[in-house]
VOPAMI-90155 format. One record per residue (C-alpha): residue in three letters; x, y, z. Coordinates in steps of 0.5 Angstrom, whole numbers. Example, Ala and Ser with C-alpha at 12.3 -4.5 7.8 and 13.67 -1.06 7.14 Angstrom:
# VOPAMI-90155
   code      xx      yy      zz
    ALA      25      -9      16
    SER      27      -2      14
# end
This chain:
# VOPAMI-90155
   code      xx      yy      zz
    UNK     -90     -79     119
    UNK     -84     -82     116
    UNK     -78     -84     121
    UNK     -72     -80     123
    UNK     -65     -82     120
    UNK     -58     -80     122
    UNK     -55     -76     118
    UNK     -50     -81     113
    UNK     -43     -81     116
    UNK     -39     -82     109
    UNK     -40     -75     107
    UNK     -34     -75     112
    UNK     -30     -80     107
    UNK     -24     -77     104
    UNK     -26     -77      97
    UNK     -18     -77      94
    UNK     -14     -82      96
    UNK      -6     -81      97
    UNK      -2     -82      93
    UNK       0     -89      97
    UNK      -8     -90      97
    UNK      -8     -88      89
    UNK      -3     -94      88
    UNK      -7     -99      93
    UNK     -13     -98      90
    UNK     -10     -99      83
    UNK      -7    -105      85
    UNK     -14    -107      88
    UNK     -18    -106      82
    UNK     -13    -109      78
    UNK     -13    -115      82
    UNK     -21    -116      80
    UNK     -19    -116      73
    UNK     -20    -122      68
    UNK     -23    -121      62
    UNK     -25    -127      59
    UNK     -26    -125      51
    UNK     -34    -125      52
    UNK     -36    -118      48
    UNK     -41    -112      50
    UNK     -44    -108      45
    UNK     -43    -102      49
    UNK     -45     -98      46
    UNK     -53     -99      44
    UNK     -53    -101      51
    UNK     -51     -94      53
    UNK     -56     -91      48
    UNK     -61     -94      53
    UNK     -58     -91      59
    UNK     -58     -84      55
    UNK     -65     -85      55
    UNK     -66     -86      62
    UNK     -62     -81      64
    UNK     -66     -76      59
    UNK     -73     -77      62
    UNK     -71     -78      69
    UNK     -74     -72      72
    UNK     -80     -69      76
    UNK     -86     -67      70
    UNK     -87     -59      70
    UNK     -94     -58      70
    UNK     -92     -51      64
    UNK     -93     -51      57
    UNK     -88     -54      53
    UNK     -83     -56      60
    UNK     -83     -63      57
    UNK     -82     -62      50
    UNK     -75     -63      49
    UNK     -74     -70      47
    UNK     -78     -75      44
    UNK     -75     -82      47
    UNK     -72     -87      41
    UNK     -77     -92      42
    UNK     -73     -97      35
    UNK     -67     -97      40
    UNK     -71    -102      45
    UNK     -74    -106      39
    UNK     -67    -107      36
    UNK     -67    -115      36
    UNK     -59    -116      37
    UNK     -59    -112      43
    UNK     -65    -115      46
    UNK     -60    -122      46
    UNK     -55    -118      48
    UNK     -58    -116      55
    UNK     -62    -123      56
    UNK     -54    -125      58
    UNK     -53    -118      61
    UNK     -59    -118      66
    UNK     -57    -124      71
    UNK     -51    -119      72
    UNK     -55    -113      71
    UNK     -60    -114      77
    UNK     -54    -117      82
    UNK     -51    -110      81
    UNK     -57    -107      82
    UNK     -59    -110      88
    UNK     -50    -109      91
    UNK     -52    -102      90
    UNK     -60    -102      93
    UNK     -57    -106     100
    UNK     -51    -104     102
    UNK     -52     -96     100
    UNK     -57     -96     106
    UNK     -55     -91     111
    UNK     -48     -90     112
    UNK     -46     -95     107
    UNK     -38     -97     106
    UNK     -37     -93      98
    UNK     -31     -96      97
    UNK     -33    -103      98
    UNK     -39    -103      96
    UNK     -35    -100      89
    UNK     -30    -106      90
    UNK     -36    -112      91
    UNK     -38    -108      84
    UNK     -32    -110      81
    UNK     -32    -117      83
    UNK     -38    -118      79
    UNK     -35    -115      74
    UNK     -29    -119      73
    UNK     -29    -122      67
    UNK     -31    -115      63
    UNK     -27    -111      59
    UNK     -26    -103      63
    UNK     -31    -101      59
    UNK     -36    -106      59
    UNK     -35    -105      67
    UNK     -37     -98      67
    UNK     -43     -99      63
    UNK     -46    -105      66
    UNK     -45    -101      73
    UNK     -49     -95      69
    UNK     -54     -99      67
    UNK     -55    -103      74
    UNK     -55     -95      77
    UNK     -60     -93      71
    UNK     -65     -98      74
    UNK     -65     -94      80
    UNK     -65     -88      78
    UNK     -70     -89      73
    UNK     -75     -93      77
    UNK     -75     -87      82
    UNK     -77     -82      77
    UNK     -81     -86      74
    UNK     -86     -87      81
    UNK     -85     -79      82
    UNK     -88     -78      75
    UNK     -94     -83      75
    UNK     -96     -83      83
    UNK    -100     -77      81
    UNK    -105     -80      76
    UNK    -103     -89      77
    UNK    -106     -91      82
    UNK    -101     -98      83
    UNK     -95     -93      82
    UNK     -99     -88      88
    UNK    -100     -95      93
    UNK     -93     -97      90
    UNK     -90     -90      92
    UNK     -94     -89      99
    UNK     -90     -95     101
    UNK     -84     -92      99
    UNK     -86     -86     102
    UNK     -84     -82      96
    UNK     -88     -77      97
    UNK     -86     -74     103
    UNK     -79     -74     100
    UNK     -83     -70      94
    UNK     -86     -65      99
    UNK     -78     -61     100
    UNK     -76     -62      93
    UNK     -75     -54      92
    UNK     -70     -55      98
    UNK     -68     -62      95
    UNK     -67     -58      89
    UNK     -59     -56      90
    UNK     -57     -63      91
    UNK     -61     -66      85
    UNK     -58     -61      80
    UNK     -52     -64      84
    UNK     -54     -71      82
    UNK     -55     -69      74
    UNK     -49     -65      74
    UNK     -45     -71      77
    UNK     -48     -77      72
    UNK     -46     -72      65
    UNK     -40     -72      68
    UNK     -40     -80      70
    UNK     -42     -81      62
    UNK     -38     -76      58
    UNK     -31     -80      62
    UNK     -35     -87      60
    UNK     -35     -85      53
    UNK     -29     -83      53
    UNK     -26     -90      55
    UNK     -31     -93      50
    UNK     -27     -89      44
    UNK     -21     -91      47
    UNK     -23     -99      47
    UNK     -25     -98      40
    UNK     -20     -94      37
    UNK     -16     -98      30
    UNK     -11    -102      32
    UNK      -9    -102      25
    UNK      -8     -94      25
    UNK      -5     -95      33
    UNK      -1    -100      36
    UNK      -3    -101      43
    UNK       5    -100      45
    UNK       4     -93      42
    UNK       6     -88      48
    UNK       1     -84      46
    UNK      -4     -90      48
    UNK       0     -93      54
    UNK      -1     -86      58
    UNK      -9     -87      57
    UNK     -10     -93      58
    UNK      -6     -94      65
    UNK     -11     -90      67
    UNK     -16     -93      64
    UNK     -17     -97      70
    UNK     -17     -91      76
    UNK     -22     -87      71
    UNK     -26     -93      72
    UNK     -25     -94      80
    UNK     -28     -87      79
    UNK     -33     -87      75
    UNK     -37     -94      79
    UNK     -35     -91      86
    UNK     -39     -84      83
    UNK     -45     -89      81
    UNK     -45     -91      88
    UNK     -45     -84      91
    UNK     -50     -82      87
    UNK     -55     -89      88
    UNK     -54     -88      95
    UNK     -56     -80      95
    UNK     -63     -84      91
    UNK     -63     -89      97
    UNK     -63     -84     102
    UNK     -68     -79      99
    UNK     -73     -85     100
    UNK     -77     -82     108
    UNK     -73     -76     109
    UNK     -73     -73     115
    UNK     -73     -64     115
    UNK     -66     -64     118
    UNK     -62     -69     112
    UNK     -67     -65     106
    UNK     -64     -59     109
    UNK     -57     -62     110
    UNK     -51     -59     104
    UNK     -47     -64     105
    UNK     -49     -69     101
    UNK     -49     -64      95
    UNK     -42     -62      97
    UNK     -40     -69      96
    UNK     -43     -70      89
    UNK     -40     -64      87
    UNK     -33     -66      89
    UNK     -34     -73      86
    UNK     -36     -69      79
    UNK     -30     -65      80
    UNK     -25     -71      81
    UNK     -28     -74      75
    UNK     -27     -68      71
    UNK     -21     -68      72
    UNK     -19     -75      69
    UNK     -24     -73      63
    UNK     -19     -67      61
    UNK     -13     -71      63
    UNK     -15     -76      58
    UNK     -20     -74      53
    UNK     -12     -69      52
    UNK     -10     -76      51
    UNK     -15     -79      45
    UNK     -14     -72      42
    UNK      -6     -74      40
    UNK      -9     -82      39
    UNK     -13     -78      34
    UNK      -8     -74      31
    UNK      -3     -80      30
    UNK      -9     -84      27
    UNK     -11     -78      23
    UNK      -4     -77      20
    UNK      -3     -85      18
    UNK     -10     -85      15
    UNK      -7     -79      11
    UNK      -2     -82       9
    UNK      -4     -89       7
    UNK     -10     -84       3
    UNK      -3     -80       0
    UNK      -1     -87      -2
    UNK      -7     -89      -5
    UNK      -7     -83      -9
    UNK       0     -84     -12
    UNK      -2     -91     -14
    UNK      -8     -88     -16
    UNK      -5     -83     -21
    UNK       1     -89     -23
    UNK      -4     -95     -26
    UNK      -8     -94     -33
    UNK     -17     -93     -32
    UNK     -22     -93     -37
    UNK     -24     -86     -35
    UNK     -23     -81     -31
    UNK     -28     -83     -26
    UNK     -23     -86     -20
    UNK     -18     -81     -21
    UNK     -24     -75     -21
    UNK     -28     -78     -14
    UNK     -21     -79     -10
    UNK     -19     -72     -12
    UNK     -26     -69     -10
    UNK     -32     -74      -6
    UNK     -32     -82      -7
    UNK     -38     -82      -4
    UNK     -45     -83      -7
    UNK     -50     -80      -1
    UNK     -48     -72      -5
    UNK     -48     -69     -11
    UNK     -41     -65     -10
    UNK     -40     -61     -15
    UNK     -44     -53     -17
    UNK     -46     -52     -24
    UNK     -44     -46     -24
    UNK     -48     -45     -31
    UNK     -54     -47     -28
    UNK     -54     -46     -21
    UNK     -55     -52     -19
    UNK     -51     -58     -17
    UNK     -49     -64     -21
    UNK     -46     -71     -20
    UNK     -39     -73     -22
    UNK     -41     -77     -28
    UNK     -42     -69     -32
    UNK     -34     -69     -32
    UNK     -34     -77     -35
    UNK     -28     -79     -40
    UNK     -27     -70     -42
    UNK     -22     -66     -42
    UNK     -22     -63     -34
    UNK     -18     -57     -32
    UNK     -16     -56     -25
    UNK     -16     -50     -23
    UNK     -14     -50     -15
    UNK     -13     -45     -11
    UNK     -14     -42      -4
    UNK     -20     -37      -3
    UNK     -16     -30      -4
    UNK     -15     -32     -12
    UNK     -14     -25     -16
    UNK     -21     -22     -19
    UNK     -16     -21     -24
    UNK     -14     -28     -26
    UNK     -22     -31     -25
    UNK     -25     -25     -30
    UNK     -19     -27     -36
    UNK     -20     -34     -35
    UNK     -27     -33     -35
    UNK     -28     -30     -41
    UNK     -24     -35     -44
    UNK     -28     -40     -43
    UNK     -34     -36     -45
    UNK     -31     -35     -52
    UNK     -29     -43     -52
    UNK     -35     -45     -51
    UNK     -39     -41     -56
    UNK     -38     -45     -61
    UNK     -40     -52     -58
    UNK     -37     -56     -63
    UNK     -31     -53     -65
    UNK     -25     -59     -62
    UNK     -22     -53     -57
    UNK     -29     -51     -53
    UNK     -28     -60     -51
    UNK     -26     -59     -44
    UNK     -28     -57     -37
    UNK     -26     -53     -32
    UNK     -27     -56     -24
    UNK     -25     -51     -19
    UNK     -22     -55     -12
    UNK     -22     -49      -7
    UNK     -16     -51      -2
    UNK     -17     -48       5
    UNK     -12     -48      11
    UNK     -16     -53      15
    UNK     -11     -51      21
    UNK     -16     -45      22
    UNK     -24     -45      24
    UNK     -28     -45      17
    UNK     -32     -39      19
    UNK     -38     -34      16
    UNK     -34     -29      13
    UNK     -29     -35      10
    UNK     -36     -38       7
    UNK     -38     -32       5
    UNK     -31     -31       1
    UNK     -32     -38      -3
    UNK     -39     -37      -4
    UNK     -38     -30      -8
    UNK     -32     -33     -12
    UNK     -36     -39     -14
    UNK     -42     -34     -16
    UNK     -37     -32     -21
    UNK     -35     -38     -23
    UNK     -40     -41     -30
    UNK     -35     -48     -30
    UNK     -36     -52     -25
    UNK     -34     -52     -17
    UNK     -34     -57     -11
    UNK     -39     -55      -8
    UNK     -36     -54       0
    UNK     -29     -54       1
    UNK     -28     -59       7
    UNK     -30     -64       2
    UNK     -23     -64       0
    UNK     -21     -70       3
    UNK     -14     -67       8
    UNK      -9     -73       3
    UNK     -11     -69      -3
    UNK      -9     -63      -1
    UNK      -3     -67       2
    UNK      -2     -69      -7
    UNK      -3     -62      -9
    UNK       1     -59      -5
    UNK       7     -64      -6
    UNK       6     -67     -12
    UNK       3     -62     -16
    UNK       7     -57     -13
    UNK       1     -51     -11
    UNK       4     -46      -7
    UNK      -2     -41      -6
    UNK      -1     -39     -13
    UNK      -7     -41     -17
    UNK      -5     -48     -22
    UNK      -9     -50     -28
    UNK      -8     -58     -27
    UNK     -10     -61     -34
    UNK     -13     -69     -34
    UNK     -14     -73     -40
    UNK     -21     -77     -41
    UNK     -16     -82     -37
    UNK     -15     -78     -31
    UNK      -8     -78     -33
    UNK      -4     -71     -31
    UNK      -3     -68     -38
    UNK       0     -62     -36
    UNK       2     -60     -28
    UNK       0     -54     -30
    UNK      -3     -50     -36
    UNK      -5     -44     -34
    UNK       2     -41     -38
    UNK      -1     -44     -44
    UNK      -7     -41     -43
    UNK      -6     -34     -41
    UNK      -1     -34     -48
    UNK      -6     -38     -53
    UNK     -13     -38     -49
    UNK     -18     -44     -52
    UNK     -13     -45     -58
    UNK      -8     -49     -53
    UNK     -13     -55     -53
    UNK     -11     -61     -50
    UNK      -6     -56     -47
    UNK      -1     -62     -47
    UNK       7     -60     -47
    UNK       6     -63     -54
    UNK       1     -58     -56
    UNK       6     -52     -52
    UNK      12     -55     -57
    UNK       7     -54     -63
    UNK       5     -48     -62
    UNK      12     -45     -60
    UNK      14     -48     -67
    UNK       9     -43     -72
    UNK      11     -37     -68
    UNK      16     -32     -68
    UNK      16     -25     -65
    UNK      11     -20     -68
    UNK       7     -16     -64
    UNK      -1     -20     -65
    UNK       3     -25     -61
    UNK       6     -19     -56
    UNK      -1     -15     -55
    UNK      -6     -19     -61
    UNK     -11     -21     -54
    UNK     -11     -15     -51
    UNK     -13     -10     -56
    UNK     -16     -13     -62
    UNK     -15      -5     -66
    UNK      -8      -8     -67
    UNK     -10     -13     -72
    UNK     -14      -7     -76
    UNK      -8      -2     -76
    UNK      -3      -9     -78
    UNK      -9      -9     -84
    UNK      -7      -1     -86
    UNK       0      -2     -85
    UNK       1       3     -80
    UNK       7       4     -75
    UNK       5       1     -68
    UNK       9       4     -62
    UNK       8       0     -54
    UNK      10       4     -49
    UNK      10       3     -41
    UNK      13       6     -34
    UNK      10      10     -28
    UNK      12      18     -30
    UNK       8      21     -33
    UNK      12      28     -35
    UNK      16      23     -39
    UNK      10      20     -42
    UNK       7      26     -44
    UNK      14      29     -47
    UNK      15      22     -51
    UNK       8      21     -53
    UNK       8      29     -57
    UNK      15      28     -59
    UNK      13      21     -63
    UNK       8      25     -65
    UNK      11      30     -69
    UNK      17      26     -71
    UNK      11      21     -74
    UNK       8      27     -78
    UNK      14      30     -79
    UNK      17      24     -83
    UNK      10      22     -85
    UNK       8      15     -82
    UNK       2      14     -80
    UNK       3      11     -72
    UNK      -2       9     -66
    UNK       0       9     -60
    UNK      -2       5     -53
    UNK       0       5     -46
    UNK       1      -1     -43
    UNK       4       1     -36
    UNK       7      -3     -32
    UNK       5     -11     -29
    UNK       1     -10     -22
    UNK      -1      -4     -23
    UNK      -4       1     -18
    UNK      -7       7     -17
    UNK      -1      10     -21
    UNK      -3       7     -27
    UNK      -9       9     -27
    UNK      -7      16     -26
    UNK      -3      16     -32
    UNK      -9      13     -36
    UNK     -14      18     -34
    UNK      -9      24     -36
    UNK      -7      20     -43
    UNK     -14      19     -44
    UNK     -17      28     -43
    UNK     -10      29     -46
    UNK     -11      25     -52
    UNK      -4      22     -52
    UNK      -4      16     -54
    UNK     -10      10     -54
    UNK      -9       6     -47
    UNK     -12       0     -45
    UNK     -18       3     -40
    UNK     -19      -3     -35
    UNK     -13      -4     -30
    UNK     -15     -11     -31
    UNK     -12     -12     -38
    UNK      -5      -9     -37
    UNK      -5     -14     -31
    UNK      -6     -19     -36
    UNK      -1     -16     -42
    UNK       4     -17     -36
    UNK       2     -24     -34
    UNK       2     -26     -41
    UNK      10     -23     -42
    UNK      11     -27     -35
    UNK       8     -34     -37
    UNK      12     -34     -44
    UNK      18     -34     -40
    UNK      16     -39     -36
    UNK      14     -43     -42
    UNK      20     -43     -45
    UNK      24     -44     -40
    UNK      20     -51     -38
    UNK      23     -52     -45
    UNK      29     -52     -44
    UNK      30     -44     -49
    UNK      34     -38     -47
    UNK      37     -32     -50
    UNK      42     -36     -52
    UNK      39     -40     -57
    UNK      32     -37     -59
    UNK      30     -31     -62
    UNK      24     -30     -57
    UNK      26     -31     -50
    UNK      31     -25     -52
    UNK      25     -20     -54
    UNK      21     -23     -47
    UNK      27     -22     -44
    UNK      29     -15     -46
    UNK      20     -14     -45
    UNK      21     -16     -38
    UNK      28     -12     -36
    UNK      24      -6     -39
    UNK      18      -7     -34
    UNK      24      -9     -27
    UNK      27      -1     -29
    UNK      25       5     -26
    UNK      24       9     -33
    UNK      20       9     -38
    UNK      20       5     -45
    UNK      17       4     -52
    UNK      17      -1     -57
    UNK      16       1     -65
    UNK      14      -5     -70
    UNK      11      -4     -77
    UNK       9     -12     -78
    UNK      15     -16     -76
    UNK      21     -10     -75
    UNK      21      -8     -69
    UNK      26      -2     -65
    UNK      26      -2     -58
    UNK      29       2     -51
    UNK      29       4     -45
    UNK      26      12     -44
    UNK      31      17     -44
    UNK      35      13     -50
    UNK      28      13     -54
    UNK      26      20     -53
    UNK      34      23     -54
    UNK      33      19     -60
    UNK      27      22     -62
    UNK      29      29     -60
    UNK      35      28     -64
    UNK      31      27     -71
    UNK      34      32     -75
    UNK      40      28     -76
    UNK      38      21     -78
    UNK      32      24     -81
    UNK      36      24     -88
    UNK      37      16     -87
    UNK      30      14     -87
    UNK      29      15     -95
    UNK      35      10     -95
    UNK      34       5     -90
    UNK      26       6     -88
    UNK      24       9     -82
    UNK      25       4     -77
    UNK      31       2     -79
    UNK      34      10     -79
    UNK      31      10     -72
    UNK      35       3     -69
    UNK      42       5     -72
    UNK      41      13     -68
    UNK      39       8     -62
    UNK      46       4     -62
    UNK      49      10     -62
    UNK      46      14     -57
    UNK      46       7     -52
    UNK      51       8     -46
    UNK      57       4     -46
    UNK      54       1     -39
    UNK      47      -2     -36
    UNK      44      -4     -31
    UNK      38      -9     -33
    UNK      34     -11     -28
    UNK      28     -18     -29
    UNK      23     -18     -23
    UNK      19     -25     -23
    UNK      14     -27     -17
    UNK      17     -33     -14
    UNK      10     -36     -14
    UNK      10     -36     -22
    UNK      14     -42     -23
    UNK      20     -45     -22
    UNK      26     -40     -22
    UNK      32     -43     -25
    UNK      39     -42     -23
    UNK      42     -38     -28
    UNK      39     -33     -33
    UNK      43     -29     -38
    UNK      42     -21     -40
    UNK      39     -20     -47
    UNK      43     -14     -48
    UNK      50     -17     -46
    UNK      50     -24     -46
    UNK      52     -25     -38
    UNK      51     -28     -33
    UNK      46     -24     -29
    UNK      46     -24     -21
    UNK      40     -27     -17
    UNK      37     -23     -11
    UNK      31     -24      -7
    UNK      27     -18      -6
    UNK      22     -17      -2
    UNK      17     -11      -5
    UNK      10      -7       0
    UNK       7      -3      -5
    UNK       3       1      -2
    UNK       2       7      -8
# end
């Protein structure tokens, strides 16, 4: 029978110190500190008390109960840790054994955590606290693993007999409370440890130990500590004590409420300071992203032999992955496929316009049916840009994955590759604003346009290289004709160019003006015996109306209509990237012939009215609705001109007169299409426009 104790007389200890007592104690610890430079690797030294703590536990006779982990026996054969520990075991075992004698009955805690610091003078606080984990870890380990072997070893049952250990066995469903207690105050011991730990080994070239953010954490380091080695002592204690137990201290709860008060004290500080590693960490994070910025600015500012180092800071430098989806052949590829080519950049977030991705698409499936031709000679790579200030979740991941399946050019195959300082380039650099960008870079890696997605729309494939350059050429050898207007969209165009017939465009939302203006032109175009097609090309975003109107032209056989919604977008889009072209070149309709027709064009899309457009190769005749009809409705007065003056000729002059003395033209652009600049000149009159702000809900 084992002998009768006294229940221990430190649970009545007061667990929190007074202020007074808080700066006393301080003062104290402070006073055993002295470190002498000598290094710890702390942390394959707490590799090894995980592993105590995680096998430290009574064996279930269950299948499957003690199958959760498989011990990491390369952590114990490591050859520096092993010299490491040869210094540490002197000072290891004096812990130990401060723990084991003076935690005997109702042991003074707090001098016993004292004596520990003592023995630990010359330690940083971090190696102190897990040198006391270690010597604590000895203890406990020792105690478990009798309880586990005494059943089936005969030396670990004599050993334990001695111990009276299975007596102390006998009431562990009435132990069971207070060793959940134990546990949860050692996770909470550890957790804080680590936490110290990460603050001892934060980059001092990232974070300067004056830093406020620092300061604050580390003068409580010493407190954390104070805490963490007098929880160590509790719960060494709790052990000791279990050994020979008698009923009334197996039953006793107080014990359990001192640990549990423990672990609530030392939560505490963990939440405290694991709120102060956060900032340490953010401050960290912001210059390694700026240094990285920096890199990337004198990256792009310094020639290279290829594109590779430009490509691999942009996308992954790292070798351990393949980074990009082929989207051709699905699967996934190194960076090496882009070496010394052409690389369009398409960047844009996850809610890039279906109508964008399926032009560009077909554009870049007809470039490269002819792998040979110079213009098929680029790559496009699509870098996703995502908000890292929201969680990635599965509907965010389902989102890029449906875009990238519609994608045969290559894309980076997970968006938080993109390194936080790249995205910081696009954005600031290269100006990306939710709108989608083209960013163009030669074999070099040198930005050879910031962004061709005008010339693409206006040109396609042909652009090629898509330089500034190449934008001034190819504006050079064209003049305003309607293959350049609508050529792309509807290919029935150049067939009714070939036959010499008159081509009328028309646009707007109200379908009674379009039903009364497309039988008008009609009669008009037979009464004056000129062969005319018409094609509705509606208005730019076109919704549900647009639609409307082109299933009412189509049964009403009115006019032809382009069918998918997708190509009027792009007729629109194309109309708005000329504008933008020219006006990155420094034209207005001051001083080029085009920029006045593109303007006119995008006036007639800013009204609230209908309009149409007539050309017969490079004569062209256009107006606002009323005015075309009017004109149209009126044509027995001019009809007689058309013999003298041809028809489009006869049609303009009627128009000049019929056009009112005042106007109120209207030119609506996306602000995210492009740089708006300050002063805009009406193409009607030649002034000055005036410069609102809109902000436009169609809900159609």
């Amino acid at each position: 029978m084992a002998l009768m104790r006294k229940m221990p007389q430190h649970r009545a200890e007061r667990l929190m110190f007074s202020s007074s007592d808080d700066n006393a104690m301080l003062k104290q610890i402070q006073s055993t500190h002295a470190p002498d430079g000598r290094e710890v690797e702390v942390r394959h030294l707490l590799l090894i008390i995980e592993e105590i703590f995680q096998h430290a536990k009574p064996i279930i006779h269950a299948p499957g109960a003690n199958q959760a982990t498989q011990p990491r026996l390369d952590i114990l054969d490591d050859r520096d840790l092993r010299e490491m520990l040869e210094l540490l075991s002197h000072t290891i075992n004096k812990i130990s054994c401060e723990m084991a004698c003076k935690c005997i009955g109702n042991g003074d805690a707090h001098g016993t955590t004292v004596n520990i610091f003592n023995i630990l003078t010359n330690y940083t606080w971090d190696a102190k606290v897990v040198i006391a984990l270690a010597a604590f870890s000895v203890n406990y380990g020792e105690f478990w693993m009798l309880a586990q072997l005494y059943p089936t070893n005969y030396l670990a049952k004599a050993v334990a007999t001695l111990k009276q250990l299975p007596e102390t066995l006998e009431h562990m469903d009435i132990l069971k409370p207070r060793f959940e207690a134990l546990a949860g105050l050692i996770t909470a011991v550890m957790d804080l440890t680590k936490c110290i730990i990460k603050f001892q080994q934060l980059p001092p070239q990232y974070i300067s130990p004056d830093a406020p953010e620092l300061l604050t954490a580390t003068a409580h380091i010493p407190t954390a500590a104070y805490w963490i080695i007098r929880s160590i002592v509790a719960c060494a204690s709790q052990i000791t004590n279990l050994i020979g137990i008698g009923h009334e201290y197996a039953t006793s709860t107080a014990e359990a409420w001192e640990l549990s008060n423990l672990a609530h004290k030392i939560n505490t500080i963990y939440t405290h300071l694991t709120k102060q590693l956060d900032f340490c960490d953010q401050l960290i994070n912001e210059k390694k992203h700026l240094e990285a910025f920096e890199k990337l600015v004198h990256l792009f500012a310094t020639p290279h032999v290829d594109n590779m180092k430009i490509l691999q800071a942009l996308i992954y430098a790292k070798d351990d992955q393949l980074p990009l989806f082929d989207g051709s052949s699905k699967r996934r590829v190194g960076l090496d496929v882009l070496r010394r080519r052409i690389v369009l950049l398409l960047i844009s977030d996850i809610d890039l316009p279906h109508e964008e991705l399926i032009v560009l698409e077909q554009m870049y499936q007809e470039a490269k049916q002819a792998p040979t031709r110079m213009e098929s000679q680029y790559e496009i790579v699509w870098i996703p840009v995502v908000d890292r200030s929201t969680p990635w979740n599965l509907d965010k991941q389902r989102q890029f994955e449906t875009l990238q399946a519609m994608m045969t050019w290559y894309s980076v195959v997970d968006p938080t590759l993109i390194d936080p300082a790249v995205i910081k380039y696009i954005k600031e650099v290269w100006k990306f604003n939710r709108k989608a960008m083209l960013v163009v870079l030669d074999p070099q890696g040198r930005v050879a346009n910031p962004d061709a997605f005008h010339m693409m729309w206006i040109w396609g494939s042909v652009a090629y290289p898509f330089t500034s350059d190449r934008e001034e050429v190819l504006w050079k050898e064209e003049k305003w004709r309607i293959e350049l207007l609508a050529g792309p969209i509807e290919p029935m165009i150049f067939n009714w160019l070939a036959e010499d017939k008159y081509i009328c465009l028309y646009g707007g939302e109200d379908i009674e003006w379009i039903r009364r203006f497309t039988k008008t032109a009609r009669a008009v175009a037979q009464a004056a015996q000129i062969p005319l097609e018409m094609l509705y090309v509606g208005k730019s975003n076109p919704r549900e109306k647009v639609r409307k109107n082109n299933s009412a032209i189509l049964a009403e056989n009115l006019s032809h209509i382009l069918p998918d919604l997708t190509l009027i977008w792009f007729f629109w889009v194309r109309l708005e990237s000329m504008w933008h072209s020219k006006v990155q070149q420094g034209k207005s309709v001051d001083n080029d012939p085009i920029m006045q027709e593109i303007m006119k064009m995008l006036s007639f899309d800013g009204s609230d009215q209908g309009w149409a457009m007539i050309c017969r190769a490079t004569d062209t005749v256009k107006a606002m609705g009323d005015v075309i009809l009017a004109t149209l409705l009126d044509y027995e007065s001019w009809k007689d001109q058309i013999g003298q003056k041809g028809f489009l000729q006869a049609l303009n002059d009627c128009l000049q007169g019929l056009r009112p003395p005042h106007h109120c033209n209207r030119l609506i652009l996306p602000s995210t299409t492009g740089t708006i600049p300050e002063r805009v000149v009406c193409a009607e009159c030649g002034r000055a426009m005036e410069k609102f702000i809109m902000y436009r809900c169609c809900t159609d």
